[in-house]
N, C-alpha and C positions, 0 to 999 in steps of 0.2 A: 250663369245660374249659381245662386248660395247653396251652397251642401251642404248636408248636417256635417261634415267634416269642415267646412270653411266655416262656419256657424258658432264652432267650438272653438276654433286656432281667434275668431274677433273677438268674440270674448275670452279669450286668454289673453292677447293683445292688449287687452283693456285693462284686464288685472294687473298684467305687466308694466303699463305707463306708457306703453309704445306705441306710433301712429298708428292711423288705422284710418284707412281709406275701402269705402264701399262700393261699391259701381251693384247695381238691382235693376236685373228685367223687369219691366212694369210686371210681371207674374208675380216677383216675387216683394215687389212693393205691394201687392192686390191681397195674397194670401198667404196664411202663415203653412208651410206645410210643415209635417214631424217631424220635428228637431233643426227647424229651418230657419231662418230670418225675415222678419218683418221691416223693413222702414216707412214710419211713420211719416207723413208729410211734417211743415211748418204749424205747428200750434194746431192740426186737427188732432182733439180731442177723443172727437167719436172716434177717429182711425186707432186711437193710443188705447181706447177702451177696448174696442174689439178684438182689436190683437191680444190683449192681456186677456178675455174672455174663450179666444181662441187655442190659447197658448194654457189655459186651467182645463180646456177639452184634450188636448194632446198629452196635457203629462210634461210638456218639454215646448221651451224656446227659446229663441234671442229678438229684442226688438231696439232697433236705432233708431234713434230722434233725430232729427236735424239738426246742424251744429249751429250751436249760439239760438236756438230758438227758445220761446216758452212758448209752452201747453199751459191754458188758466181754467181752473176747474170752477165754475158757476155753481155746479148744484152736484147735491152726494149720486152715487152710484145708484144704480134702480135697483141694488139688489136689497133683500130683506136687512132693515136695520137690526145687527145682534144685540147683545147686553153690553157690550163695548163699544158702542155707537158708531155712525156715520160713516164711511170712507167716501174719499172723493174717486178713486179708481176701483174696480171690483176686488177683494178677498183676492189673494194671489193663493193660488193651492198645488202648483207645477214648480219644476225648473224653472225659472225663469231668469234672463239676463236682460238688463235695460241699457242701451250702452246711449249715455245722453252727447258724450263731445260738445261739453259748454252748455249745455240747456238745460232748462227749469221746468219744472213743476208746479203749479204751483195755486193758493187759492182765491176768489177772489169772489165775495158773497156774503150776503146776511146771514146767511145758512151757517151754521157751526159743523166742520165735518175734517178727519184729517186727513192726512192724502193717500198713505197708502195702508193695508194691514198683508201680514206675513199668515196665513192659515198653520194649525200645529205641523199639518203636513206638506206644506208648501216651501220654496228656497228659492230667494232672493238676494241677484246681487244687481248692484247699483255703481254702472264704473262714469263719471265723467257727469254726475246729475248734480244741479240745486233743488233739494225739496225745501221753499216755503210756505210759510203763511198757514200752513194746517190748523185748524182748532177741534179738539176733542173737548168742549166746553160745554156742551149742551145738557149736560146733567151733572151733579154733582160724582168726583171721583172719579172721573172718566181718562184711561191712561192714553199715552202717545198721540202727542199733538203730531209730528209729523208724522211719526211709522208707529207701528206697532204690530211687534214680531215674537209671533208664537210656535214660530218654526227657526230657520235658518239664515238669517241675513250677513251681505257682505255691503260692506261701502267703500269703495276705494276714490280715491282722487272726486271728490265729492264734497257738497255741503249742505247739510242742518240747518236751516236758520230761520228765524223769526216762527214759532211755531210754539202753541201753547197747550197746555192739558189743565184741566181741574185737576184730576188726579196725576199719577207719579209718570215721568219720563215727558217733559215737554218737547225736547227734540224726539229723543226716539225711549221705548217702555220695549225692555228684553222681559219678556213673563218666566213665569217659574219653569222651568225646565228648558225656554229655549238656548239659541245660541245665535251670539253676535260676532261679527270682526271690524273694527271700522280701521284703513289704511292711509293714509295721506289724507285725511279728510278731517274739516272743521265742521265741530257742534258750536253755532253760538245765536245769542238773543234768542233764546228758548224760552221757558216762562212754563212753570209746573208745580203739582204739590211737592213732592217728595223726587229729586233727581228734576233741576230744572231745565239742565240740558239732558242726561242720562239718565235710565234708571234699570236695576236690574235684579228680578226677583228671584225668592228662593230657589236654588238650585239650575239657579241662569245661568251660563258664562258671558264674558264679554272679553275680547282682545283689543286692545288702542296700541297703532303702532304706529308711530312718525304725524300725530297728528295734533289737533287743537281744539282746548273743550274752554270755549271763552265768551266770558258776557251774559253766563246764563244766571236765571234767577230762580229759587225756590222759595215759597212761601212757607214751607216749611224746612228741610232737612236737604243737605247735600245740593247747595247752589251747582256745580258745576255736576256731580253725580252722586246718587245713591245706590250702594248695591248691595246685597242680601245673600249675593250667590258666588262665586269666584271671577274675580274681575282682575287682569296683567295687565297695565299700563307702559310701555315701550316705548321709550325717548319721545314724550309727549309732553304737552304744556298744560296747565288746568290750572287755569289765571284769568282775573277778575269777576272771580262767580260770587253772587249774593246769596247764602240762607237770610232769608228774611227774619222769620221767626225763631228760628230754633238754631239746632246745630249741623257743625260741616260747611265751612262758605264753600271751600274747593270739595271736599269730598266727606259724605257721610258714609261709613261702614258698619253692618251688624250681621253677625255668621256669616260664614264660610272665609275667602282668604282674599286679602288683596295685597298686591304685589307692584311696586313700581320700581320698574329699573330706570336706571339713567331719564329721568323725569323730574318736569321742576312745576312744582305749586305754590303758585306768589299772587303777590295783590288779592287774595280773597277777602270776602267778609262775612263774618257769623254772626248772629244777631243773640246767642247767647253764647255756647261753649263752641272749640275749635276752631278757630279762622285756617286751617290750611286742611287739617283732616279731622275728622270727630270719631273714634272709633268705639263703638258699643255692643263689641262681643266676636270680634271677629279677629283673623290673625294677620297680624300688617307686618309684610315685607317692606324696606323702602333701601335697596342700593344704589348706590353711588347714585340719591336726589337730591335734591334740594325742596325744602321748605322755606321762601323767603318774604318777607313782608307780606305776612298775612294778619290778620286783625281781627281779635273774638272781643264781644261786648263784655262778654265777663271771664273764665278762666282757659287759659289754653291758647295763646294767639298762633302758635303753628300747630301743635298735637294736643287733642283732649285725649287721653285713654281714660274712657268709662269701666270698660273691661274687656277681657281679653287679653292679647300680648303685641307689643309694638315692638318691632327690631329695626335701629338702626345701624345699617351696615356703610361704611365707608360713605354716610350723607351729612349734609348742612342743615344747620336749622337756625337759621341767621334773620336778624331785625323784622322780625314779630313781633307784636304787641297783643300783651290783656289787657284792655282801655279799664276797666272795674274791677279785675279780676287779680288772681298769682299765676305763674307758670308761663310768662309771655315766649318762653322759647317751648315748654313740655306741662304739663300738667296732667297728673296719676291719681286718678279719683279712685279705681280701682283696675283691676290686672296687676299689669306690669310692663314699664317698658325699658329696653337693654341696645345699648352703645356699644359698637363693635366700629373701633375705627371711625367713629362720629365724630363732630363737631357740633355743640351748642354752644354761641355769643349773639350777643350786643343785640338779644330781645329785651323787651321791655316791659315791666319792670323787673324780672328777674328771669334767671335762666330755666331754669325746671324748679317745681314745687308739687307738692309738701315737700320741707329740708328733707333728702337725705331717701327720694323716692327712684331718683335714679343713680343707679351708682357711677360716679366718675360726671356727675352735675351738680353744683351746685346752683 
């Protein structure tokens, strides 16, 4: 029999990266009890719904998928569509742990709907899952194509992908006040307005630690992410993301702080200002990173600072390009940004601009 004490040690097992083998009386394959565990058969759906409905009555659960299976969601959830549209699994409003060991999520319908939403007061973690295919598209504006989290989410050893929103967060939309972590896990082929893979609004956090935000695209601002609220990036990668339109290919910033340690952002593309970051009003840490071949249509191909303040500490900001623009390695429209143990070369066509906007760059 699962305990709520063996219930807690597999999902901590999960968090941790370490095997995790189940053995489940049909009782407790059958029903979730408090703070118990559920396994879900091979790609039943209904079974994956119910437990997740079960587990939003209790306050508390854990539920295991089959390893290496997919669940494919046909049609949205019966619950009431909100103002944030469709989910393909019910509102999560509990604890809840989903522990997938290689299995997906994922959608597959003419129907537009995305696959999971986080409730303000609900907390989800997600160890071992692929969420694809989500679409929040069905109205204009509409955020998180995969997840959308108004409470607590975690994602470890995980992946985001192929998932779109009209509005902001294609892979996944942190809202104002919630709270993210994503751990060993890839965001990528995401596809959003604002934050094509990420997106994280006023007074959100987000944590990225040891993972990869690649190949996403925004139609507007912060191909690979947009965040608004405090966002710590952690020996991650945020490489080959496209803003379409505007600015930010890898990353758009405006208030609060973002911070990347031992992090590298390359290969982006902006489709106006910043190919690596575009910062417009917010405080950017960047140690010991690298910004390296990123590419803005017109000024800034690794850093636009708009406003606010950019520190770099002991990072690279190497072979960028502004294709139209000045500043192929920095460009200081307004704020200010300051070199501590930096390296700016061999962007293109020059290193930092306006002459004489950072000190110790020409």
């Amino acid at each position: 029999m699962l305990t709520v004490k063996n219930a807690r040690g597999l999902a901590l097992a999960a968090l941790l990266g370490t095997s995790v083998s189940v053995i489940a009386t049909p009782a407790a394959a059958e029903t979730l009890t408090s703070g118990g565990t559920a396994v879900v058969p091979c790609g039943d759906v209904a079974k994956l719904t119910e437990r997740i409905e079960q587990a939003n009555t209790l306050g508390v659960g854990v539920i295991v998928l089959a390893p290496g299976c997919t669940y494919t969601l046909t049609a949205p959830s019966a619950e009431l569509v909100g103002v944030n549209g469709a989910n393909g699994l019910p509102a999560i409003t509990s604890r809840l742990s989903i522990i997938g060991r290689g299995a997906t999520i994922t959608r597959s319908s003419l129907t537009p709907f995305r696959i999971a939403e986080v409730a303000a007061q609900g907390s989800l973690v997600l160890s071992g899952v692929t969420v694809s295919g989500g679409s929040a598209t069905a109205a204009v504006g509409t955020p998180g194509g995969g997840i959308l989290n108004q409470g607590t989410l975690t994602v470890v050893n995980s992946r985001i992908i192929g998932n779109a929103a009209s509005g902001a967060g294609g892979g996944v939309a942190v809202t104002a006040g919630a709270r993210a972590q994503l751990v060993n896990s890839t965001v990528s082929q995401n596809t959003g307005s604002d934050g094509g893979g990420l997106h994280v609004g006023d007074s959100g956090r987000l944590t990225v630690s040891s993972a990869s935000v690649v190949d996403n695209t925004a139609t507007a601002t912060g191909g690979g992410l947009a965040t608004f609220g405090t966002t710590v990036i952690n020996r991650s990668r945020v490489r080959d993301n496209t803003a379409v339109g505007f600015e930010g290919g890898g990353i758009y910033t405006a208030t609060g702080t973002l911070t990347v340690n031992a992090g590298r952002i390359e290969d982006n593309d902006a489709g106006s200002y910043g190919g690596g970051i575009a910062n417009w009003g917010s405080t950017v840490y960047l140690r010991a990173s690298l910004l390296d071949e990123n590419t803005a249509t017109e000024d800034g191909g690794g850093l636009y600072n708009n406003s606010g303040t950019s520190r770099l500490i002991s990072s690279r900001v190497t072979d960028n390009t502004a294709e139209n623009g000045q500043g192929g390695g920095v460009f200081v429209a307004g704020g200010s940004v300051t070199l501590t143990a930096a390296l700016v070369a061999g962007n293109d066509p020059d290193q930092c601009a306006p002459a004489g906007s950072v000190l110790g760059c020409s």
